[in-house]
N, C-alpha and C positions, 0 to 999 in steps of 0.2 A: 594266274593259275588256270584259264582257260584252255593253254593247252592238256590238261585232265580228261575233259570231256569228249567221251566218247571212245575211250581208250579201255581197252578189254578188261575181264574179270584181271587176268592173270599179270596185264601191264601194270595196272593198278596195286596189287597186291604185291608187285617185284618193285614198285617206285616205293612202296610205306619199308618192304622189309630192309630195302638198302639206306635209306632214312632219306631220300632226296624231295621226299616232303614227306608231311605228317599226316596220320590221317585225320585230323582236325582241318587240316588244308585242303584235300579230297574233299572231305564231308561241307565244308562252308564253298569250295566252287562249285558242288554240286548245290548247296544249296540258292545260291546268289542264283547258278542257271536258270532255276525253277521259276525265284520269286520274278526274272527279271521276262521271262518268255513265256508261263502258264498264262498268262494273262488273254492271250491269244489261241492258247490249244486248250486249258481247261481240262488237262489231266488230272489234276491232283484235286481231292475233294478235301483233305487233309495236309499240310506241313509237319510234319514231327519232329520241329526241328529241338528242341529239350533233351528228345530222346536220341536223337540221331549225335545230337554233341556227347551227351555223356558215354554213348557205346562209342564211337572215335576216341575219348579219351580214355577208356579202360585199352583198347590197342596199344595208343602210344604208352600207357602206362606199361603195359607189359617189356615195351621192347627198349623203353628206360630202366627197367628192373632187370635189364640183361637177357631176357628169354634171345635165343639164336632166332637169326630170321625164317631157318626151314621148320623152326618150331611154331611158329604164327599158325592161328586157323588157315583152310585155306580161301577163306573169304575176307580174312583181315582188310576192315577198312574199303570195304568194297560195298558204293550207295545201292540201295533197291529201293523199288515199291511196291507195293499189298494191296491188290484188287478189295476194293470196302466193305465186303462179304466176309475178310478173313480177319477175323478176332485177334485186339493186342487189347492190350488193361489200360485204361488212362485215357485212353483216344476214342473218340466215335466210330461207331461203327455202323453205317449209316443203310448200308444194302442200297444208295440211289432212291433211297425212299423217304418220303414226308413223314410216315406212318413209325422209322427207327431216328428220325431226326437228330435228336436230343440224345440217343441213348448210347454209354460208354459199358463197352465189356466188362465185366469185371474177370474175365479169367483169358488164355493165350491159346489160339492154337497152335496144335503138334508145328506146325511150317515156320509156324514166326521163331516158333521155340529153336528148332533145328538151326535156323537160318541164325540166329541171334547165337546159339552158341560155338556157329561157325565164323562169326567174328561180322557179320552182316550189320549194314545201316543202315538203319529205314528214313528214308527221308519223306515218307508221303504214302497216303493213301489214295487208291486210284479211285479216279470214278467209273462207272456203271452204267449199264441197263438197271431199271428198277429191280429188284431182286433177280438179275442176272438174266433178265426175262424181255432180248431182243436181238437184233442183227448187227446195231447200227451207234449204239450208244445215245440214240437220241431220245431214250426213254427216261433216263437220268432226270429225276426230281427236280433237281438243282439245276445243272448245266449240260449244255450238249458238246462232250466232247472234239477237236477237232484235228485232223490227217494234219500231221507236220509236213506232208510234203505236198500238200496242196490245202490250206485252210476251209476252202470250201466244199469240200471234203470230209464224206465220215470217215472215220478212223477202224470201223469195224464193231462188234458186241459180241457177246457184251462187256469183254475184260478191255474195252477202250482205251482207260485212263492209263492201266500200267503199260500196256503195249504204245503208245504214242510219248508214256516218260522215259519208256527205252527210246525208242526211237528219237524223242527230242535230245535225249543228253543227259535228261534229269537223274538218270537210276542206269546200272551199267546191268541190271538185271530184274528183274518184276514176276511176280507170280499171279495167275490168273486162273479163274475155275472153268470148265469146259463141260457144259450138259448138253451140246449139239454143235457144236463147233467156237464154241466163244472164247478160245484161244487161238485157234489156230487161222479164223476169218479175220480178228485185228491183225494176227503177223503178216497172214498174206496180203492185208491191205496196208498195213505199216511199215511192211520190208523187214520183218524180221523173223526170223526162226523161235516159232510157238510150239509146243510140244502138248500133246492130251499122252496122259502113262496109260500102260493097262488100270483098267479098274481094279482097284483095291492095293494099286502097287504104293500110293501115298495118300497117309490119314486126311478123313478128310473132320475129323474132330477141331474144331472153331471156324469151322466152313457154314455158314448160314446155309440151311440149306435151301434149296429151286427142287430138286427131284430126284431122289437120294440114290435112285438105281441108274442115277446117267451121271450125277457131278464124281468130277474130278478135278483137282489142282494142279497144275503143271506150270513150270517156264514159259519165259520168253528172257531171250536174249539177242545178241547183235551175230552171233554166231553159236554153230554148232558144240563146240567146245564148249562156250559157257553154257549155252543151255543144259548139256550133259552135267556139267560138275554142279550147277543148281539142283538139277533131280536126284543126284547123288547122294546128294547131301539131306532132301527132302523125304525119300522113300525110306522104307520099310516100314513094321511092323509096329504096331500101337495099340494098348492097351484098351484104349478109352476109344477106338473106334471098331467094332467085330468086325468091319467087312475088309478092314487092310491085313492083306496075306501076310500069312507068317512063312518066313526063309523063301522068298519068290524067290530065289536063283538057286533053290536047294533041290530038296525032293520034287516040290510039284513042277521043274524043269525039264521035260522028258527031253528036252531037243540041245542041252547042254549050253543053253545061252551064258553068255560069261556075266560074272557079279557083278552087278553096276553101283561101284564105288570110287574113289579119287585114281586106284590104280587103273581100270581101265580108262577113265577118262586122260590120263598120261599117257597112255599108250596110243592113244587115238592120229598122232602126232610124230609117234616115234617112224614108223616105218616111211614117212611121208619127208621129213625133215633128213632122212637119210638119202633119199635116193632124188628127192626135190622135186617131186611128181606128185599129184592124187593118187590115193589108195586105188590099186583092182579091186574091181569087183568081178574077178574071174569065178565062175562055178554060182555065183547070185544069180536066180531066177525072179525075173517080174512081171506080173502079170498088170496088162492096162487094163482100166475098167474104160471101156468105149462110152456103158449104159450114161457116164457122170458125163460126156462131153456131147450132152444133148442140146438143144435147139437152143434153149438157154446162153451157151456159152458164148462169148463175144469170140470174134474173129482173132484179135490179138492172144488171146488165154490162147487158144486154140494151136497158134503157131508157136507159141513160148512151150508150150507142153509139149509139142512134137521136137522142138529143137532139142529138150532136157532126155526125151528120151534117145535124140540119137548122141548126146552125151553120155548116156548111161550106155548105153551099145560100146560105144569108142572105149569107156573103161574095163570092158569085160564081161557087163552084163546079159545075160539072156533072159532077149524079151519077146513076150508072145502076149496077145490078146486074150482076155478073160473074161466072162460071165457069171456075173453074181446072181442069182436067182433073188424075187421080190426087192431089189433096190429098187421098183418102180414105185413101190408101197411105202416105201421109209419115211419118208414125211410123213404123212397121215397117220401112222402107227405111231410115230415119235410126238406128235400133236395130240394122241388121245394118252399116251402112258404120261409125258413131262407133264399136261397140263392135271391128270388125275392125280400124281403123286404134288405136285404145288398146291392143290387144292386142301388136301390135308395135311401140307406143312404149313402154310400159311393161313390156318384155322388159328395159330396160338395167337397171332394180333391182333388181338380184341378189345384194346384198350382197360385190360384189368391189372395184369403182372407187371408189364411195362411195354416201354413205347407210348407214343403218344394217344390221348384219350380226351372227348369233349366233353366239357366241363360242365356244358351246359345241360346235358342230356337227363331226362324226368327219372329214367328207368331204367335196370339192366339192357333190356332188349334195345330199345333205340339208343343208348352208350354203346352198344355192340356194330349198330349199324352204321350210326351218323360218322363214328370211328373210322371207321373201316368205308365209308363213304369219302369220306375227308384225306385219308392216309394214304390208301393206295390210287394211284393213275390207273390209264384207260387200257393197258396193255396187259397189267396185272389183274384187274378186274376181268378185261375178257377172257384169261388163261384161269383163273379160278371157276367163274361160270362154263366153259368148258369143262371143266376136269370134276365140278360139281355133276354137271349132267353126266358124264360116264360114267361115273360109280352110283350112279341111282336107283334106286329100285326100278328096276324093268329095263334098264339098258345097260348095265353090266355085263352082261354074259354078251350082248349083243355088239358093244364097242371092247372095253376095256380091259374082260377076256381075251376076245380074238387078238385085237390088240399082243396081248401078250403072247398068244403062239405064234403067232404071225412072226413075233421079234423074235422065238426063239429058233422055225423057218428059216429067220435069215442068218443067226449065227452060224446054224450046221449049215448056209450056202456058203460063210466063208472060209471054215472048218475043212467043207472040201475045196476049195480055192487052194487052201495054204499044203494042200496036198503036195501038189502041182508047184509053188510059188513061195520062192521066200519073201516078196514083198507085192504089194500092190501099186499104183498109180493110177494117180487122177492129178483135175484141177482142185488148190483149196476151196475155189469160189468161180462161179462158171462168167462172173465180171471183177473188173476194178473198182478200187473204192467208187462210189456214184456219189453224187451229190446230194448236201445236207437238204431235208426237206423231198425229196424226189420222191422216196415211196411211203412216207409217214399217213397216207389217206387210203392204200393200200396193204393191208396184212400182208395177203394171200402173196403177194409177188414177194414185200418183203422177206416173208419164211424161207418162199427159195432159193436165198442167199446162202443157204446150209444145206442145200440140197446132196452133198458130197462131203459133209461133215458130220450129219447124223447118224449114216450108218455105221459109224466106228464106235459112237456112243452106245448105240443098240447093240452091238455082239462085245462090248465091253474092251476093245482090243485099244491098242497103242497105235497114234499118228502124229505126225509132225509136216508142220507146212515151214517149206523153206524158201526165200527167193529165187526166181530162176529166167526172170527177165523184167520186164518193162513194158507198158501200153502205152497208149493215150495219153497225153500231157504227162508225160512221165511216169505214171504211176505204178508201184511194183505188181508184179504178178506171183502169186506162189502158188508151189508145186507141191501135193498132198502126196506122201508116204504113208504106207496103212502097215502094219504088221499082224503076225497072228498074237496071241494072248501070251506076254510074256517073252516076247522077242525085243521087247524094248531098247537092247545093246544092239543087238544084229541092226535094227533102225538107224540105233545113230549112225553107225560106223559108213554103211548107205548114204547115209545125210551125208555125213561128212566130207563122203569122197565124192560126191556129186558138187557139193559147197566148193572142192577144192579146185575143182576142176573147171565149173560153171562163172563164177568168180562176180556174180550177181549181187551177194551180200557185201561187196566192197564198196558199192556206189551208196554216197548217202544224202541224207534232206537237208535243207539248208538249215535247219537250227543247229548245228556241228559240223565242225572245221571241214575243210575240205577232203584236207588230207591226216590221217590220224591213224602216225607207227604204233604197231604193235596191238 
């Protein structure tokens, strides 16, 4: 059954509806993958495998009770995995941290929900940066995640684990949260296509949260097409979260972007499969951001960037150079707002309601500390003491104010960008994955690993990093697409015809087949 692995959302889900295996058979080679290869990459912080059997057999139940196969979800039987931040019941939910160890959800988020009633299997929970709070994955409590296509190798942060169980084979699809780029630095270091949505386009209710005005949930998959049909199914409107839009593709769409639901994701294909070419992109304007290919960048990103954009020219695009006002500033802005708003979200583990608590402690106050001494690691620690000092009396106004006009400066710089520009361009990451250990003794250098991924978070807009070529002992390189707020469709469809054309996400890591139709 190994040939399975690594075979698209929509192969997979055309192999269950014509019966030429079951998904009990899908879900146990996906699982065997995991148990026989994690061993060495340390994706998975969790197995769900109880749960992942009984939702394969409500599938094939259905399609033994007769239901037609265009009536299947359209995820039927199709493995995933859930970055350890995102709440299921039954299973821990760990955040990469010491301090939630032990502790099991008791209630679902909105995504699992979606994804589960799309017919999805969860085979595993990924691992992490400790609450979501790193570059590289190697702040994980537990284990340090590792690059399937070079083991020694990080895999990216902080959504590591689900992006390397795509990548390994394990999961044909994975969801990951992004508060500065930690969706979109594991794809570009994994080879796959990571998506950040606009903010508030998907609930982020059972999303632990890092820093509530930057997370976001998004895809990853091995291609554009899935990662589309995963957000599809992911977004809209949620009760239990006030900051997910209601009717994003309705009224508040001034620019007529089309609804992102299964029908456009169909269509994404049609014009392409008929004439057996990449989509044009005649009359698309993109604008490069130079600012992001600064000293920073390795030589190879450099050429890999330049080659995608005269691929984008060849399909029609017009491209012209572009000037974002304060991207010089984004970091530091984004270091004083994530770590101020972590500070007071990671105020509730205090060892009283739950999660772990010393036993031994004489007193409230040192129960409060020794806890919270014990529980959290050194990266989480620094980002709380950070984000404590900004909102303090006397340096509020003077950091974590400005801080915030500063971010809202640079939204209206991209505001008038998208004047001009139906898309932007940059690198995801101005290197390839580096080596495990190499900047764990330095923050500072580490942080600027997201140098080109946080200001998407700051003006709240939509990106996706796709492959678009190769470095250094092989390793992928990905190409960052920015959109304005709610162009989310116009993006993919960009992605997609650069995907089709570029043909970078065909090459894969040796933990899956060589070659793998469909």
């Amino acid at each position: 059954m190994n040939e399975i692995i690594g075979k698209s959302i929509s192969e997979i889900r055309r192999l269950i509806a014509t019966r030429q295996m079951s998904a009990r058979e899908v879900t146990l080679a996906h699982l065997d993958h995991a148990r026989k290869n994690d061993e060495q990459t340390n994706a998975l912080l969790c197995i769900t495998e109880d749960l992942a059997l009984a939702q394969a057999e409500a599938i094939d139940k259905q399609l033994s009770n007769g239901t037609a196969p265009e009536s299947l979800p359209p995820l039927a039987g199709v493995p995933i995995c859930l970055k350890d931040n995102i709440c299921v019941p039954g299973y821990p939910t760990t955040c990469g941290s010491r301090i939630l160890e032990h502790f099991t959800s008791p209630y679902q988020a909105t995504v699992a929900t979606r994804l589960f009633d799309a017919g999805a299997i969860l085979i595993g929970k990924g691992n992490l940066d400790e609450f979501a709070m790193g570059s590289s994955n190697e702040n994980s409590a537990f284990k340090t995640a590792r690059n399937p296509w070079n083991l020694k190798k990080v895999p990216g942060g902080s959504s590591g684990g689900p992006a390397v169980a795509v990548a390994a084979g394990y999961a044909a699809a994975g969801l990951g949260s992004d508060t500065g780029g930690s969706i979109r630095l594991p794809a570009s270091f994994c080879g796959l296509v990571g998506m950040k949505p606009t903010y508030g386009l998907v609930s982020r209710y059972g999303l632990v949260a890092f820093a509530s005005s930057l997370d976001q949930i998004g895809p990853f998959a091995a291609n554009v097409e899935d990662a589309a049909l995963v957000l599809a199914i992911i977004q809209g409107k949620d009760r239990r979260d006030s900051t997910s839009i209601d009717d994003p593709f309705g009224k508040l769409n001034s620019r007529n972007y089309p609804r992102l639901d299964l029908s456009f994701v169909q269509s994404l294909n049609s014009e392409e499969k008929a004439s057996g070419k990449a989509g044009s992109l005649r009359g698309i304007k993109i604008g490069i951001m130079r600012e992001l290919f600064g000293e920073g960048a390795e030589g190879e990103v450099r050429s890999a960037i330049e080659a995608s954009i005269q691929t984008l020219t060849a399909l029609g695009a017009e491209v012209a150079d572009v000037s974002v006002d304060h991207l010089d500033v984004a970091l530091p802005v984004y270091y004083i707002i994530a770590t101020a708003e972590a500070s007071a979200n990671l105020a509730r583990y205090d060892g009283v309601r739950y999660g772990a608590r010393n036993q031994d402690a004489t007193d409230i106050l040192s129960m409060y500390t020794s806890t919270r001494q014990a529980g959290f690691g050194s990266e989480v620690k620094r980002r709380i003491m950070l984000g404590t000092y900004a909102l303090s009396s006397g340096y509020y106004d003077a950091y974590y104010k400005k801080a915030q006009q500063v971010r809202r400066l640079l939204k209206e710089s991209f505001d008038k960008a998208f004047e001009k520009f139906d898309v932007l361009l940059s690198p995801t990451s101005p290197t390839v994955a580096f080596n495990i250990g190499e900047k764990t003794d330095d923050p500072l250098t580490m942080y600027l690993s997201d140098i080109a991924t946080i200001p998407v978070n700051l003006a709240g807009l939509p990106g996706i990093s796709l492959p678009c070529g190769f470095g250094r002992e092989g390793l992928p390189i990905g190409l960052q697409l920015i959109g304005a707020q709610l162009s989310d469709t116009q993006l993919i469809r960009v992605a997609h015809a650069f995907e089709r054309a570029n043909q970078a996400s065909a090459r894969r890591c040796s933990f899956l087949p060589a070659s793998v139709p469909g």
